[in-house]
C-alpha positions in Angstrom: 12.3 -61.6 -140.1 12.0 -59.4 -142.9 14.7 -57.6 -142.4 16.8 -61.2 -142.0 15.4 -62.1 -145.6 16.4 -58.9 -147.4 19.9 -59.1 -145.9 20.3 -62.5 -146.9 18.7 -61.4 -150.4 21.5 -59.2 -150.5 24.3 -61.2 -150.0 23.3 -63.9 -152.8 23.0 -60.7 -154.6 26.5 -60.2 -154.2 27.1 -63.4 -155.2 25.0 -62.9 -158.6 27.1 -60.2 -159.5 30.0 -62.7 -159.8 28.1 -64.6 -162.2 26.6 -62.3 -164.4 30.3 -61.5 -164.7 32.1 -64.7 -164.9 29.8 -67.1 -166.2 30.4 -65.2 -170.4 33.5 -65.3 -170.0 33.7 -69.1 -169.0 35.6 -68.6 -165.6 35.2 -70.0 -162.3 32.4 -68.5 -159.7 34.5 -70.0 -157.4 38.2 -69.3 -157.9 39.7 -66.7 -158.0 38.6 -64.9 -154.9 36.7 -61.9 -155.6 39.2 -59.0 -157.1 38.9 -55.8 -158.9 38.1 -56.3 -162.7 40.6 -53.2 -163.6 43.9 -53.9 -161.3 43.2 -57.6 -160.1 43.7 -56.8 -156.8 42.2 -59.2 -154.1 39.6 -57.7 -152.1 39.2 -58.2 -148.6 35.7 -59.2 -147.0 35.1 -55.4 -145.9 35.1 -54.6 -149.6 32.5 -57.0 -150.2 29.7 -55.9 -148.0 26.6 -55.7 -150.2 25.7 -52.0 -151.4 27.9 -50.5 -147.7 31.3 -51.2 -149.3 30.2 -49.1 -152.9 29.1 -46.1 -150.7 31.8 -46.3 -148.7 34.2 -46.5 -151.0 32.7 -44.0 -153.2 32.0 -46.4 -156.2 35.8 -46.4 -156.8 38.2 -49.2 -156.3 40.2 -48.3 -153.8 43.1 -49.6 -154.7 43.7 -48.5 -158.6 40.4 -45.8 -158.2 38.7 -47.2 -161.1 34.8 -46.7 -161.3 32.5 -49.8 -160.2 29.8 -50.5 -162.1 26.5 -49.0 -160.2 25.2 -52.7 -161.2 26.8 -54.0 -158.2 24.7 -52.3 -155.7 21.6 -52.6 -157.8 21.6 -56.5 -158.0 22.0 -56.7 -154.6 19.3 -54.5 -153.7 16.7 -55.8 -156.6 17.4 -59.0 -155.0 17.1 -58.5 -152.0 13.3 -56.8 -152.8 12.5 -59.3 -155.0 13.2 -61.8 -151.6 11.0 -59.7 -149.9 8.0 -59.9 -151.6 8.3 -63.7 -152.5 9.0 -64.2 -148.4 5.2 -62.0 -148.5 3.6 -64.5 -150.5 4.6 -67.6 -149.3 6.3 -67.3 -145.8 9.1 -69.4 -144.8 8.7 -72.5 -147.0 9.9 -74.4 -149.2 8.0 -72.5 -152.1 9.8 -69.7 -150.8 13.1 -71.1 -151.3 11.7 -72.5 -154.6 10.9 -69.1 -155.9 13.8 -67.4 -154.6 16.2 -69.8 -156.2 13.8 -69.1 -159.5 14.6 -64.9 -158.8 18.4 -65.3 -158.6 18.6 -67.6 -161.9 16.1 -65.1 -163.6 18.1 -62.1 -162.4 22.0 -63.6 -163.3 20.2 -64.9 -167.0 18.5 -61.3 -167.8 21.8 -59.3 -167.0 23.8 -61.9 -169.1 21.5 -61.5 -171.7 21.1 -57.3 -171.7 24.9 -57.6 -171.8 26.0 -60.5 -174.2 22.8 -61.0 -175.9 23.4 -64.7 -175.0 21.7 -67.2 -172.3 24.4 -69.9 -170.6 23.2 -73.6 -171.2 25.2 -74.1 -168.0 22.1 -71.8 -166.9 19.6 -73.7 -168.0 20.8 -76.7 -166.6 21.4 -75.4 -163.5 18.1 -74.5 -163.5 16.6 -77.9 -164.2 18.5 -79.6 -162.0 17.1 -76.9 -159.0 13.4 -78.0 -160.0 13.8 -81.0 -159.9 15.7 -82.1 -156.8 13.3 -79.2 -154.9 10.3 -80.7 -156.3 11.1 -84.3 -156.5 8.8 -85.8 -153.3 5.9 -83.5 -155.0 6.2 -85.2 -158.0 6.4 -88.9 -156.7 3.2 -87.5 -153.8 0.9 -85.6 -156.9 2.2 -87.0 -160.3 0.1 -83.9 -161.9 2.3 -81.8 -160.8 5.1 -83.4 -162.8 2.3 -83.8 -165.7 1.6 -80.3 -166.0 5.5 -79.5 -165.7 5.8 -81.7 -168.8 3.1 -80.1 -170.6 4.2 -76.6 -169.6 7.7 -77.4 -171.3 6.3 -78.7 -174.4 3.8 -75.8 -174.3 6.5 -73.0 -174.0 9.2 -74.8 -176.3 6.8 -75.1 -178.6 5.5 -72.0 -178.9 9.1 -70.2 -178.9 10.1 -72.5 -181.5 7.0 -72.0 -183.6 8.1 -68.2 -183.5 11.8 -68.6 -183.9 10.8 -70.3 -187.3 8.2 -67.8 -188.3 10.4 -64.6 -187.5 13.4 -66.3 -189.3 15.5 -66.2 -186.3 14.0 -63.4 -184.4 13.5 -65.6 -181.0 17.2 -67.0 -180.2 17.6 -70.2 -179.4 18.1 -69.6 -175.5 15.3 -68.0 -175.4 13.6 -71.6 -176.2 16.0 -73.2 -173.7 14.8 -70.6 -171.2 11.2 -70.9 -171.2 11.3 -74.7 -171.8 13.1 -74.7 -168.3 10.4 -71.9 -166.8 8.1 -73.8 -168.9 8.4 -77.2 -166.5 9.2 -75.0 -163.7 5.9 -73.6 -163.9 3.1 -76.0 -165.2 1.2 -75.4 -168.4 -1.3 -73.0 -166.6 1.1 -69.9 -165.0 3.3 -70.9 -168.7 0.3 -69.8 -170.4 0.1 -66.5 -168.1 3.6 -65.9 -168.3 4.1 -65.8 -171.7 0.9 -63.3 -172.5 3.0 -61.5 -170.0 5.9 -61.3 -171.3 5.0 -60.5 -174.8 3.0 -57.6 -173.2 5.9 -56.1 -171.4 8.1 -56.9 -174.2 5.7 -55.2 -177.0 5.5 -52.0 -174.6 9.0 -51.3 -173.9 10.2 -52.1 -177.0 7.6 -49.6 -178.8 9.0 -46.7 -175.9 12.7 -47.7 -176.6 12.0 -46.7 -180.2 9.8 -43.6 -179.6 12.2 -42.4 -177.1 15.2 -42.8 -180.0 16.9 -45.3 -177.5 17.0 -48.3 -179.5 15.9 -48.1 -183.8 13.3 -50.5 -185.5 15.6 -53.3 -186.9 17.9 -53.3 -183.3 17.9 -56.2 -181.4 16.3 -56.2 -178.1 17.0 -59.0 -175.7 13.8 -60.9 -174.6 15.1 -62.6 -171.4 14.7 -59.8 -169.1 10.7 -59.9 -170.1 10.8 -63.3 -169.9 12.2 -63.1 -166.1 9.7 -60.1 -165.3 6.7 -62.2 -166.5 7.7 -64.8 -164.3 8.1 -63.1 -161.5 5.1 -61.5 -161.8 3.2 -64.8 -162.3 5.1 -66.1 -159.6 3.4 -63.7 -157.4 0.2 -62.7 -158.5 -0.5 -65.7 -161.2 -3.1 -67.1 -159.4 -4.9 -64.1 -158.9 -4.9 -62.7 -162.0 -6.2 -65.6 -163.7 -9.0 -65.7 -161.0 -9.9 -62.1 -162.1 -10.2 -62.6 -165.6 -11.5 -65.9 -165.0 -14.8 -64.2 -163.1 -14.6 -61.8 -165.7 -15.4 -64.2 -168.4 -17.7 -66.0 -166.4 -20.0 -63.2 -165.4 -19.8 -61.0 -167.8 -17.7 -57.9 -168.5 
């Protein structure tokens, strides 16, 4: 079964690599058929095979020879391990396809934002309109759920906005969009955990990416990618690692 999920993990990573390059440029994910970027040349479907076609081929286009980007092969195989360890944590369910539909929309929004230093609104809504049809008979079963949804958004929004207002700009505006949708997505609780998260990971890197001369002081780094990695991670351990702290504070250090 594993081996079934990472496969399939890899073909919808195919597919993300469509968007992440489509989606900025406002075309179709749909039409055209998939062709190279350099000589528009339609590819057949033994091109396309996740990460075998790029070895195969050499990384090249093999009908002009231009280079493909080595981020083809990586999406697919980051999402293909990132199915992987969700289908560890909850099984075949529908939390599983919750979570994996999360990972895909995290994965196509951090590569968007790395690249264009933007986050699609057509993302976002996407992304709300997932929740809630997947969620929809939880909501109507255990109205908390849809409670604490609300409260995460208004939690996170808030928060981000707060901060975009302080910094004068230095949190973007889809970066409030963005964790307003993870925000309800989430619940107030793994919002909280997500966002100590992702200011954590984002402090760290960003103090190596200016030791190691990478990126300077006043450069902007996008914050989605931290974002998406804080949620992932809350995604699969959140519960646990409130639980430890949680004991922590309760018995003591």
């Amino acid at each position: 079964m594993k081996i079934l999920i990472f496969i399939f993990g890899i073909i919808i990573g195919s597919f993300l690599n469509v968007c992440i390059w489509r989606i900025p440029r406002g075309e179709s994910v749909v039409f055209p058929s998939s062709h190279c970027v350099n000589c528009s040349k339609e590819l057949r479907a033994y091109h396309l095979l996740p990460i075998i076609s790029y070895i195969l081929m050499g990384g090249k286009c093999r009908y002009c020879g231009s280079h493909i980007s080595l981020q083809y092969p990586f999406i697919e195989l980051l999402n293909g391990i990132i199915y992987l360890f969700i289908f560890n944590n909850y099984g075949l369910s529908l939390a599983m396809a919750t979570y994996c539909i999360l990972a895909s929309l995290l994965v196509v929004i951090s590569f968007i934002d790395l690249q264009h230093k933007i986050i699609p609104d057509s993302l976002v809504l996407t992304g709300f309109l997932f929740v809630v049809l997947l969620n929809i008979l939880d909501y109507i079963k255990t109205p908390y759920l849809l409670v604490s949804g609300l409260l995460g958004l208004l939690l996170g929004s808030g928060f981000f906005l707060i901060l975009a207002i302080i910094t004068k700009g230095g949190m973007g505006g889809g970066d409030i969009k963005l964790i307003s949708l993870l925000g309800f997505w989430l619940g107030w609780k793994w919002t909280l955990l997500m966002m100590l998260l992702s200011f954590t990971l984002g402090g760290i890197i960003s103090v190596l990416l200016v030791v190691l001369k990478v990126k300077g002081r006043k450069d902007t780094i996008p914050f989605a990618p931290f974002i998406a990695t804080a949620t992932l991670l809350t995604v699969l351990y959140g519960n646990d690692i409130i639980n430890y702290y949680t004991n922590i504070l309760l018995n003591g250090f």
